[in-house]
C-alpha positions as CSV (number, residue, x, y, z in Angstrom):
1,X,32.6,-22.8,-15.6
2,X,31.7,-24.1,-12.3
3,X,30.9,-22.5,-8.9
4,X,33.5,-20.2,-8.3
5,X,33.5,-16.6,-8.7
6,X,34.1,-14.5,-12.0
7,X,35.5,-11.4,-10.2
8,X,36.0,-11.1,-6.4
9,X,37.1,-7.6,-4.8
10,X,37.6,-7.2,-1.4
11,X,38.2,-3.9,0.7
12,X,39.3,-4.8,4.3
13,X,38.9,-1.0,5.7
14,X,35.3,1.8,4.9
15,X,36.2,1.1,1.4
16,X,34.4,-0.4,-1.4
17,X,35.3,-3.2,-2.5
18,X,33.7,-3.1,-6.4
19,X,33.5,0.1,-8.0
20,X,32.1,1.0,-11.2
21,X,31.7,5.0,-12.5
22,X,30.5,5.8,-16.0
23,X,29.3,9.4,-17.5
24,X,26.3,7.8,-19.3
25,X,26.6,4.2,-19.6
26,X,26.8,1.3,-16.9
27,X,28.5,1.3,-13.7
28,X,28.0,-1.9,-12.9
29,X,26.5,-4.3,-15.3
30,X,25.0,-7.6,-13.8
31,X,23.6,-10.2,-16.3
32,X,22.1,-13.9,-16.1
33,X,20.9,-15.6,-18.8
34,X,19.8,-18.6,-16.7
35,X,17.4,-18.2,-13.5
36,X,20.3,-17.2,-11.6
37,X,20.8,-13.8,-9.8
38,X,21.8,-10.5,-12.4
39,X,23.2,-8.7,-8.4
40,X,23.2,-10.5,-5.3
41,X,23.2,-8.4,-2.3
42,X,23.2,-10.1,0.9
43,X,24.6,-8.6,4.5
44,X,24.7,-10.5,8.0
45,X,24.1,-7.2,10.5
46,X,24.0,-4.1,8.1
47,X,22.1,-3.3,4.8
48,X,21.9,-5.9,2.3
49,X,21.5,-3.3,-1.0
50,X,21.4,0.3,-0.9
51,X,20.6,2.7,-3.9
52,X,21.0,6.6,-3.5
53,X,20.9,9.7,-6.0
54,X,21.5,13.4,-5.5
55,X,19.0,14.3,-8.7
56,X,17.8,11.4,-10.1
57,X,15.9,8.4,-9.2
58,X,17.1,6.2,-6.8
59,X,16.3,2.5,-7.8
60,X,14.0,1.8,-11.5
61,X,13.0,-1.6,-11.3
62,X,10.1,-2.7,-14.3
63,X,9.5,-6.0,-16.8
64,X,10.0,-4.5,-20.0
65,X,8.1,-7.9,-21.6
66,X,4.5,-7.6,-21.7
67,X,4.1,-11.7,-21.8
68,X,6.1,-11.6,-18.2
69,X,3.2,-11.8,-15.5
70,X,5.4,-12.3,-13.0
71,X,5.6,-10.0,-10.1
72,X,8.0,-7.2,-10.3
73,X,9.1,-6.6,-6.6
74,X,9.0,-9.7,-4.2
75,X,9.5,-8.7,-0.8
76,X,9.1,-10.8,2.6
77,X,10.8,-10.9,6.2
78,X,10.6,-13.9,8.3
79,X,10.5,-12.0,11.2
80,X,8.3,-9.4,13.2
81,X,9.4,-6.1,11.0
82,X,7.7,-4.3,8.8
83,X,8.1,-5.2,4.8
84,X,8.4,-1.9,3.7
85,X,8.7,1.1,5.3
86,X,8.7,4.0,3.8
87,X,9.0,7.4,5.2
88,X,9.4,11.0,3.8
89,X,9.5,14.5,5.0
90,X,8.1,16.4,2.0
91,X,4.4,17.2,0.8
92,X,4.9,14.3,-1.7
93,X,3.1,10.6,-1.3
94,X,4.3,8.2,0.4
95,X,3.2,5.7,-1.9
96,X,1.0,6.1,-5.0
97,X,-0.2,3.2,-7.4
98,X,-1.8,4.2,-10.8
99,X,-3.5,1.1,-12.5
100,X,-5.5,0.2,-15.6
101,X,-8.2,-2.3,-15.4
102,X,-6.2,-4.2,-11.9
103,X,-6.3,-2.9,-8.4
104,X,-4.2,0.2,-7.7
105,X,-4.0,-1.7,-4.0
106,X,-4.6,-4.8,-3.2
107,X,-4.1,-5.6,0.5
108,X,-5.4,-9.1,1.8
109,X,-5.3,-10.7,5.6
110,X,-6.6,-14.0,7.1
111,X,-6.8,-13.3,10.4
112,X,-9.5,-12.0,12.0
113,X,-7.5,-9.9,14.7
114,X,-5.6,-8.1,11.6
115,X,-7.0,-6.1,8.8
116,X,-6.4,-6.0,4.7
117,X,-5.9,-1.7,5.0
118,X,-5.2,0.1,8.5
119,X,-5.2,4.0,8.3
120,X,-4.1,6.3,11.4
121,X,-4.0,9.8,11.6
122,X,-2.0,10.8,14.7
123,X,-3.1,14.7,14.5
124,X,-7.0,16.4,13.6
125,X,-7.2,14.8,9.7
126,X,-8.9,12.1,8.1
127,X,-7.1,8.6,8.6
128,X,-8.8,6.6,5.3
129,X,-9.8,9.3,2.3
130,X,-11.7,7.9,-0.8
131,X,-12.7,10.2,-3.5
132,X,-14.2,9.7,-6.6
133,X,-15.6,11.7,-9.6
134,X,-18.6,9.4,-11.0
135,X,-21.9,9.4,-11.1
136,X,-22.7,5.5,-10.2
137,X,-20.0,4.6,-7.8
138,X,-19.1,5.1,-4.2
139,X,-16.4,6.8,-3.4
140,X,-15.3,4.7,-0.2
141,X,-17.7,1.0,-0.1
142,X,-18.1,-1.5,2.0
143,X,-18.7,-5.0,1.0
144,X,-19.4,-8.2,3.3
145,X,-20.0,-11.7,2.0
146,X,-20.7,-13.0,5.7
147,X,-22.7,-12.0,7.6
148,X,-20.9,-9.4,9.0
149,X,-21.1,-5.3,8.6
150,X,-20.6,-3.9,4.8
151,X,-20.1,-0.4,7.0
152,X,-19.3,0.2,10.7
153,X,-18.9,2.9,12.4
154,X,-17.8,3.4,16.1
155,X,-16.5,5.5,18.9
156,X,-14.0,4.3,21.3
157,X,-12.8,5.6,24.2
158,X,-14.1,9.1,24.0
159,X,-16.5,10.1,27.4
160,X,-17.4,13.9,26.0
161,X,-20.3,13.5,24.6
162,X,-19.8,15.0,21.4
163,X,-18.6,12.0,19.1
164,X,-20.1,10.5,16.0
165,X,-19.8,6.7,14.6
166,X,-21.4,7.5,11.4
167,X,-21.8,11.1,9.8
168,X,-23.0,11.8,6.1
169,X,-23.5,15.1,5.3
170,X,-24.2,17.9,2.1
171,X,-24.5,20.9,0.9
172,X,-20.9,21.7,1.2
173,X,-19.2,23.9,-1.7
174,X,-23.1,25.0,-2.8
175,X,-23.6,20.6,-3.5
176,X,-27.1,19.3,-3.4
177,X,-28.6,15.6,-2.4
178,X,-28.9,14.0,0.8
179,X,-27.1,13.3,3.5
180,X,-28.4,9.4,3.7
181,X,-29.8,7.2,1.8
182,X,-31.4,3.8,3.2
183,X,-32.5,1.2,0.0
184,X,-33.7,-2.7,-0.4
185,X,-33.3,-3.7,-3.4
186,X,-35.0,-7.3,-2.5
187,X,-38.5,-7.8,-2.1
188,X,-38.3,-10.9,-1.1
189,X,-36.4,-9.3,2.2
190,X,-38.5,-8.6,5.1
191,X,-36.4,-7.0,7.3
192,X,-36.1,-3.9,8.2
193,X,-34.3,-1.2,5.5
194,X,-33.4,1.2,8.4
195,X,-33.1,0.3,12.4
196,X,-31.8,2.5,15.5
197,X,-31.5,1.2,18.9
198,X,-30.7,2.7,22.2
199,X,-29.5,1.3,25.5
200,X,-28.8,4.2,27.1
């Protein structure tokens, strides 16, 4: 009833040192009815929890109480690593978020050297794709409070000639519309809807 330890195994080789198999049940059952921890993992050099399967699903983790409006994965490093890495070597997504009436992501930054969503592509494809099937939305937007760039487009670094910062195009797979479309919606504004400069 105090702070010891309801069961303690220890393996002193490769071994494991808890083990718990079941056909279709539990292997290991972990419960707190308090705010403790249900399974601690913790690790000084190595990994502090690892979760595998052969045909299943590694690691289900959910809220099964609609009232909860906590989060449901809290992740953080104090140091210069990435949170989460994720990495796979098949055609399937390395992450994908399906949302009702929330943000599918949600990626925030405060530092003006950083950014909320980076995208690289190290080969000949897109880095940042948006696509969307309506009528009265964009599919990619930008949006600026300051007074800053909603959009900006640049080219960095390459000397041939043939580079584009902004490109808008149509027509492709028989589509019609235009390629750009310049609008003030304020007549109060007097400045100009649509400016290019050269210094060149």
């Amino acid at each position: 009833g105090g702070l010891g330890v309801g069961v303690w195994g220890s393996q002193a080789g490769s071994g494991w040192g808890v083990y718990g198999v079941t056909p279709d049940g539990l292997g290991v059952y972990g419960n707190a009815s308090g705010s403790g921890y249900c399974v601690y993992a913790n690790s000084n050099t190595g990994t502090g929890l690892n979760a595998t399967s052969t045909n299943g699903i590694a690691a289900n983790i959910a809220i099964s109480n609609n009232a909860n409006n906590n989060n449901v994965i809290n992740a953080n490093t104090l140091g210069n690593g990435t949170v989460i890495d994720i990495t796979t070597s098949g055609s399937g997504a390395g992450i994908k978020s399906t949302t009702g009436a929330g943000f599918a992501v949600h990626a925030t930054t405060n530092q003006q050297t950083s950014t909320g969503i980076y995208g690289e592509n190290t080969g000949n494809g897109e880095a940042v794709v948006g696509i969307a099937n309506s009528g009265i939305a964009g599919a990619v937007v930008g949006r600026n409070n300051g007074a800053g760039y909603g959009v900006r487009g640049f080219v960095s670094g390459n000397t041939t000639g043939t580079s584009v910062g902004v490109f808008g195009q149509v027509g492709q797979n028989s589509g019609t519309g235009r390629a750009g479309r310049f609008e003030n919606l304020n007549m109060a504004n007097d400045r100009n809807t649509f400016e290019v400069e050269a210094n060149s």
